[in-house]
C-alpha positions as CSV (number, residue, x, y, z in Angstrom):
1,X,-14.2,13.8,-2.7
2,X,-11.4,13.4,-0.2
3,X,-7.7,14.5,-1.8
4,X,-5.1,11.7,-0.8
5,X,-2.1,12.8,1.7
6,X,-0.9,10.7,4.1
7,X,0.1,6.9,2.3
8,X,1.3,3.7,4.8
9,X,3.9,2.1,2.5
10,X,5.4,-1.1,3.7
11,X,8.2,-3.4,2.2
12,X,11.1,-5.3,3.2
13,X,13.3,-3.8,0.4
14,X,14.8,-1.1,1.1
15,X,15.4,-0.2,-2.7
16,X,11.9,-0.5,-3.2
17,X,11.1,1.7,-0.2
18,X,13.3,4.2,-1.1
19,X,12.0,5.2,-4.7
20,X,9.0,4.9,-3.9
21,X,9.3,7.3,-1.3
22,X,11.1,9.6,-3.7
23,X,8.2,8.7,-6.5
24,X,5.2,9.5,-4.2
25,X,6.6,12.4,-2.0
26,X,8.3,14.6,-4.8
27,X,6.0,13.9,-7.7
28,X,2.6,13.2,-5.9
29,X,3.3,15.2,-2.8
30,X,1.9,12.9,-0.6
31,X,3.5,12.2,2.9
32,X,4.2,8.4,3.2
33,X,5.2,6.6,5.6
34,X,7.4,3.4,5.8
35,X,7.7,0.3,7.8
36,X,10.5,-2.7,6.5
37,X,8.0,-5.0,7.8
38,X,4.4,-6.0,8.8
39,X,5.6,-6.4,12.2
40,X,7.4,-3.3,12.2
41,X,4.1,-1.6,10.7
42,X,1.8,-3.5,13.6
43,X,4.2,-1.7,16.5
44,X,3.2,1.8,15.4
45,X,-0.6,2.0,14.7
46,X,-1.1,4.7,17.2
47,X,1.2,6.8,14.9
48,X,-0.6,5.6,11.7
49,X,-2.8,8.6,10.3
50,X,-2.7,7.0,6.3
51,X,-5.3,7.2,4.2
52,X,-4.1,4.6,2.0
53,X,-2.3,1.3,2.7
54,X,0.5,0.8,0.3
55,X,1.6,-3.0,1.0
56,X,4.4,-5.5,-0.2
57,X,2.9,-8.8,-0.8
58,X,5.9,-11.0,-0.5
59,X,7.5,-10.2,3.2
60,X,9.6,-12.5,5.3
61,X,7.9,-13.4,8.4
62,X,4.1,-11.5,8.3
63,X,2.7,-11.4,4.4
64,X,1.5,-8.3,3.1
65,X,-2.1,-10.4,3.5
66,X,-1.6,-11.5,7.1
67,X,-0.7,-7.4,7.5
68,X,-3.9,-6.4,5.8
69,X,-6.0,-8.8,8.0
70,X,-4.1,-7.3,11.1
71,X,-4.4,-3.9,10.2
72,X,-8.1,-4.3,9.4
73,X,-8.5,-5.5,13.0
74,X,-7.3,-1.6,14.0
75,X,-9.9,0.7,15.2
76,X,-10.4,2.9,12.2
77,X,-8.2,0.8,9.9
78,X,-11.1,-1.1,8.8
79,X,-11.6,0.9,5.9
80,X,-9.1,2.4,4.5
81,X,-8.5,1.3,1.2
82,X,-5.7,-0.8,0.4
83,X,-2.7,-1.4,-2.7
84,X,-0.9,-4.5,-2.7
85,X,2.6,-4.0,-5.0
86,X,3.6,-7.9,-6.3
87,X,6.4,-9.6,-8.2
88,X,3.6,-12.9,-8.6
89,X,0.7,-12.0,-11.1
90,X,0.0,-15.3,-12.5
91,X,-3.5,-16.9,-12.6
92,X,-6.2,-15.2,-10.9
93,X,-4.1,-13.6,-7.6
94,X,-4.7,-10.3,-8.7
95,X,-8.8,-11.2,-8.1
96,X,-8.0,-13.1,-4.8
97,X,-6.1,-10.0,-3.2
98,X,-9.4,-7.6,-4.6
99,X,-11.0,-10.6,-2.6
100,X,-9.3,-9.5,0.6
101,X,-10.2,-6.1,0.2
102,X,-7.6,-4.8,-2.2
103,X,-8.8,-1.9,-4.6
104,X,-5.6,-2.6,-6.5
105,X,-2.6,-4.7,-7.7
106,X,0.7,-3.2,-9.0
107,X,2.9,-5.5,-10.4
108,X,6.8,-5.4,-10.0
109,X,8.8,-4.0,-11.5
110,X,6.9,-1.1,-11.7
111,X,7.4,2.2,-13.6
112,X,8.7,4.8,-11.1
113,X,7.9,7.6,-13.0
114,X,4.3,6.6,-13.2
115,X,3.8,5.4,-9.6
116,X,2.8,8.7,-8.4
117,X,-0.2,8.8,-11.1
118,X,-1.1,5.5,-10.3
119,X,-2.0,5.9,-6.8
120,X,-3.9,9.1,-7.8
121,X,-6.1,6.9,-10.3
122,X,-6.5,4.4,-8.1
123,X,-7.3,6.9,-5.0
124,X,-9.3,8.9,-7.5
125,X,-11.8,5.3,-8.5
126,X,-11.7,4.6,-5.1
127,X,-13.5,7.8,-4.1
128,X,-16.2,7.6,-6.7
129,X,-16.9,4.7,-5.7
């Protein structure tokens, strides 16, 4: 089974950004990298090596949806496995974002302290299969 390094994390709030890059670099010791937008994201594929996508759902301008659909157009994005982090859980979004291709939802607000545990569970189902 692969070990998880290298996590794509993007969000327009830079709050959000910022803890979780605190969250998943000094607790999880991952390397993540951060765009403050889908579009921002889409200008530096070539220098995307992640292993993980790690995506806001609720952007201005491109969605975290509409980023996931570009990205998957990438050569060697296709596949790598992707997180959507939400504020809107109602109903049955959770199943339409699995729909797109997301492995998992985490719902905002979120427990820092746990984020980095998270993504190693979800990483870690992911794997098995």
């Amino acid at each position: 089974m692969a070990k998880l390094e290298r996590i794509l994390h993007v969000d327009d709030d830079e709050d959000i950004r910022t803890l979780t890059k605190m969250a998943l670099e000094l607790v999880g010791k991952y390397e993540v990298e951060q765009y403050p937008s889908g579009e921002a994201a889409l200008e530096h594929t070539e220098d995307i090596t992640a292993q993980l996508f790690l995506l806001d759902y609720m952007m201005p301008g491109m969605s975290g949806e509409e980023l996931l659909r570009n990205l998957r157009d990438v050569p060697g994005f296709a596949h790598i496995p992707a997180v959507f982090m939400t504020a809107k859980s109602e109903g049955d979004f959770a199943e339409r974002l699995t729909d797109l291709g997301a492995v998992a939802v985490i719902v905002k607000p979120f427990e820092i302290s746990e984020l980095s545990a998270q993504i190693a569970k979800i990483w870690d189902l992911h794997q098995a299969g």
